[in-house]
Backbone bond lengths (Angstrom), bond angles and torsions (degrees), N, CA, C in turn:
res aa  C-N    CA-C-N  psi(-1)  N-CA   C-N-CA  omega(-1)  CA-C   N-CA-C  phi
1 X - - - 1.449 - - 1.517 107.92 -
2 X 1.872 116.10 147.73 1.091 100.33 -167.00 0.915 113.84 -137.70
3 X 1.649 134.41 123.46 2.123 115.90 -142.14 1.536 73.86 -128.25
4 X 1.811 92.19 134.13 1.848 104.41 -169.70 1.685 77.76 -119.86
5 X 1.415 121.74 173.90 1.101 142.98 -159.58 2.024 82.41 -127.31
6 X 1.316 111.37 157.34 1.473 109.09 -174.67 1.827 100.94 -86.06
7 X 0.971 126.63 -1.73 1.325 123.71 135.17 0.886 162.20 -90.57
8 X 1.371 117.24 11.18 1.257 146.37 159.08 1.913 115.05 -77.86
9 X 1.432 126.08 112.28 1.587 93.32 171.99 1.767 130.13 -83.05
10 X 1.109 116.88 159.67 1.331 116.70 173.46 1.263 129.60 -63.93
11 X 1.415 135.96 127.98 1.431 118.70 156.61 1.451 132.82 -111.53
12 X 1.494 148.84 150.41 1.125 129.32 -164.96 1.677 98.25 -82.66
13 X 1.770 105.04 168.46 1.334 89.08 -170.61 1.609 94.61 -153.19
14 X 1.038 128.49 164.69 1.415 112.95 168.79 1.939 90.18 -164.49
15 X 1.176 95.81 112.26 1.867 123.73 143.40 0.833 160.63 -110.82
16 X 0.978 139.04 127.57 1.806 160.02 -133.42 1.309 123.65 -111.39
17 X 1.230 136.40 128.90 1.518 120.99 162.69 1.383 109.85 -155.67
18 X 1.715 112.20 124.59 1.626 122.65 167.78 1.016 128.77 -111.83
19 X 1.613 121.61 106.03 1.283 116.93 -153.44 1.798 103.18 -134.92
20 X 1.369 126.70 131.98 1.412 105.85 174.88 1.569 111.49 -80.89
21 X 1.419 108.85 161.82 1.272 134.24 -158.36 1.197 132.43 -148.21
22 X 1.598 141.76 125.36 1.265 141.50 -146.60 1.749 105.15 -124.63
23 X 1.357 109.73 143.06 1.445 112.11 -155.51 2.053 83.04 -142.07
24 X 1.043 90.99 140.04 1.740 106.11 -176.80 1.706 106.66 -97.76
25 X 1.588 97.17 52.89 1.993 92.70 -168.71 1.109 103.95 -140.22
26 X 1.624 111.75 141.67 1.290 128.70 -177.17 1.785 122.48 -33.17
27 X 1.381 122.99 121.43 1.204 119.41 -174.72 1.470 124.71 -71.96
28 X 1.335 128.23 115.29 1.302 127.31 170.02 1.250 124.23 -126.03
29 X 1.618 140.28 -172.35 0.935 149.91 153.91 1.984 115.26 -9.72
30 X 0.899 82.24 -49.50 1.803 95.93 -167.18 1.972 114.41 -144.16
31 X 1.831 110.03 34.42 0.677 117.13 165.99 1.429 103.83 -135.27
32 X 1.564 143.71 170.30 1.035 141.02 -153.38 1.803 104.63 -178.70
33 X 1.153 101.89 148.44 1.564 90.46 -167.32 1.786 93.84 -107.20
34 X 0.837 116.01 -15.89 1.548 116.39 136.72 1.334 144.00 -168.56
35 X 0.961 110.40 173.43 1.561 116.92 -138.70 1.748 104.94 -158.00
36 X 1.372 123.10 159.62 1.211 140.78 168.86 1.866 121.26 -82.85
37 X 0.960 88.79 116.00 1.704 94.17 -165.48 2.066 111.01 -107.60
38 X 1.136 119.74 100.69 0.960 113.27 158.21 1.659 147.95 -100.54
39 X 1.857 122.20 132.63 0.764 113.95 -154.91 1.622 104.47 -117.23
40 X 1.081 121.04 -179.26 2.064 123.81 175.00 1.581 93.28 177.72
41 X 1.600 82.41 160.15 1.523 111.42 -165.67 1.190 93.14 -137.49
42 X 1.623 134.33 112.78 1.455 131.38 171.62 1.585 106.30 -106.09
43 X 1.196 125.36 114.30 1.606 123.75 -169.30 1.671 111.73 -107.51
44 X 1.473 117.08 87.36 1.823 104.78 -177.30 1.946 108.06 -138.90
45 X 0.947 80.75 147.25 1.917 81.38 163.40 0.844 132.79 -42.55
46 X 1.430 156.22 94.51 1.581 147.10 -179.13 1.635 108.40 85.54
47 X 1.128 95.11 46.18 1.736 110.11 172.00 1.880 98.40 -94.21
48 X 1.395 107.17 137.32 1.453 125.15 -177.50 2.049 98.99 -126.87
49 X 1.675 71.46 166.20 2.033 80.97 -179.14 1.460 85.31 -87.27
50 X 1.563 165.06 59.60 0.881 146.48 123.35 1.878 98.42 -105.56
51 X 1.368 129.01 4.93 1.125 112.13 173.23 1.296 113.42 -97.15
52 X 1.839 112.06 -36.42 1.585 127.41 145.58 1.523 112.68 -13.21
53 X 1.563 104.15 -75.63 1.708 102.11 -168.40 1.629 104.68 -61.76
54 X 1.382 106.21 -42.58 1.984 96.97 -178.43 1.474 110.54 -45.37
55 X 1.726 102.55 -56.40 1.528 97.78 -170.39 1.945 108.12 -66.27
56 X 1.392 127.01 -1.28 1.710 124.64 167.39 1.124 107.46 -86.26
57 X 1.586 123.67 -51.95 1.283 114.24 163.20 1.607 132.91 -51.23
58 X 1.060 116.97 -50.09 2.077 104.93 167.01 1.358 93.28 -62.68
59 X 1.304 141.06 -38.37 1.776 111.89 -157.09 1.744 87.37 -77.42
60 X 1.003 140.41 -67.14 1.722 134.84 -177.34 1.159 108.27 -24.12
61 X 1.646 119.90 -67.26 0.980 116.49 -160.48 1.686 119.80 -60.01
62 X 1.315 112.39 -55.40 1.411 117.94 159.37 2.236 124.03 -26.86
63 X 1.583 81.53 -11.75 1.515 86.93 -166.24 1.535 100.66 -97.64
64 X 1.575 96.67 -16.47 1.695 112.11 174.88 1.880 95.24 91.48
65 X 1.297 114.89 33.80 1.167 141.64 -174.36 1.782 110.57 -99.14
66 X 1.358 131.72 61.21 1.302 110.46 -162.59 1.856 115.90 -88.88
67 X 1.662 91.58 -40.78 1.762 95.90 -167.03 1.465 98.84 -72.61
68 X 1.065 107.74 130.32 1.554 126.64 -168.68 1.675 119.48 -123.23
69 X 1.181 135.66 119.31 1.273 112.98 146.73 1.843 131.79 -151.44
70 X 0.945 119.65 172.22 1.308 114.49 -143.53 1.471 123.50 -124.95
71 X 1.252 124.69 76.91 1.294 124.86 -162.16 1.549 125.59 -99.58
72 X 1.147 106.38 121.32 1.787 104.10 179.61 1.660 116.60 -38.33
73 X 1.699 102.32 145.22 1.527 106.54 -176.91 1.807 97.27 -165.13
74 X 1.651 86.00 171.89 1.173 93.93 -172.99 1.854 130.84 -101.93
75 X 0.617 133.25 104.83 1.417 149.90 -170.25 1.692 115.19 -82.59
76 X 0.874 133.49 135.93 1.596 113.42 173.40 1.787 107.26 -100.40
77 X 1.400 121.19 8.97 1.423 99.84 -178.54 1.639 89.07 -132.87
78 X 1.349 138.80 -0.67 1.450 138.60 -159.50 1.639 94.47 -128.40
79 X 1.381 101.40 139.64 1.819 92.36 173.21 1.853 81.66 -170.75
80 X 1.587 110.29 112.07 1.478 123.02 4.15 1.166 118.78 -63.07
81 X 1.428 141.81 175.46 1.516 139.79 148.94 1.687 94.52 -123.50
82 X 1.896 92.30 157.35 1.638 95.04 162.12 1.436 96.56 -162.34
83 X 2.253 97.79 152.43 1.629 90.78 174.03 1.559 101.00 -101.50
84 X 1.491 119.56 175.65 1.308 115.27 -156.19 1.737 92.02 -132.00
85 X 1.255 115.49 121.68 1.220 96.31 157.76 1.238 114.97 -150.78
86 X 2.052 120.53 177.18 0.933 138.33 -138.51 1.556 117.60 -121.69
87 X 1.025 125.87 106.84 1.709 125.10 172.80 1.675 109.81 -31.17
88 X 1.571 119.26 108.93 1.214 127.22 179.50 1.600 110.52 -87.74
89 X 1.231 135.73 102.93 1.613 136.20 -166.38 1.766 96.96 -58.32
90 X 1.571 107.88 -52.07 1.217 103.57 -161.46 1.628 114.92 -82.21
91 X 1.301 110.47 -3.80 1.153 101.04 -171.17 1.479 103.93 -115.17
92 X 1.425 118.16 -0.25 1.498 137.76 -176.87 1.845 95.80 25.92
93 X 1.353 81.61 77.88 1.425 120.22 171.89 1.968 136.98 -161.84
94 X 1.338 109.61 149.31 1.515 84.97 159.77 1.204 129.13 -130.02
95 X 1.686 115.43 141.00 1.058 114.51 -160.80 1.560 110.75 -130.48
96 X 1.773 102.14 159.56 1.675 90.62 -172.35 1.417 137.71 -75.25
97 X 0.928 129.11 141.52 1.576 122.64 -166.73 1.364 110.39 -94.37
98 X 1.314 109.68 -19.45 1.719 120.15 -156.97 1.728 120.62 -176.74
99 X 0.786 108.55 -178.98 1.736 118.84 178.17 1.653 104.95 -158.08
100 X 1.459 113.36 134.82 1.361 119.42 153.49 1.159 135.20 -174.22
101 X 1.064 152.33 144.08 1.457 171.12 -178.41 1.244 118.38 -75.53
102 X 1.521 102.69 173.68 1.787 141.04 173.12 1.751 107.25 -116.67
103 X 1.573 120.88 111.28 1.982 107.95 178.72 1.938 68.89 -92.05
104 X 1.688 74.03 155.95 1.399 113.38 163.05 1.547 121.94 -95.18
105 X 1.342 131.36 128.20 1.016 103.68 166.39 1.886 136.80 -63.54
């Protein structure tokens, strides 16, 4: 989050980070004790949660990720928040791919 002073100007910004990552949790089907976690920060004026899902939808899809869906959740620093998840063929199931939000100023 990025608190500008009204003299300061704004710039849009968008950052990325893919990093693997280790989680101390029981192994299942669609849990993993580790795994590759990616994160981004898109910062612009008149950004909406329908620009959110566009920018989840091209990053999925690119992943060859298409069935998508998107359900409200709770976040403690993002509001809206949502987790996102993905039609599993093999597990003829769906499961989540991700979580993410809108900061407020």
């Amino acid at each position: 989050v990025f608190l500008l002073s009204p003299q300061e100007k704004f710039t849009p910004v968008k950052y990325f980070s893919i990093d693997r990552v280790f989680r101390n949790e029981s192994l299942d089907a669609t849990h993993l004790a580790e795994f590759h976690q990616v994160e981004g920060l898109v910062a612009d004026r008149g950004l909406t949660l329908g620009h959110l899902m566009g920018i989840l939808r091209q990053f999925f899809t690119k992943l060859g990720i298409s069935q998508l869906r998107f359900k409200p959740a709770y976040n403690p620093y993002t509001e809206p928040s949502m987790e996102v998840f993905s039609y599993h063929e093999g597990l003829k199931k769906w499961v989540e791919v991700g979580n993410s939000g809108v900061f407020r100023p």
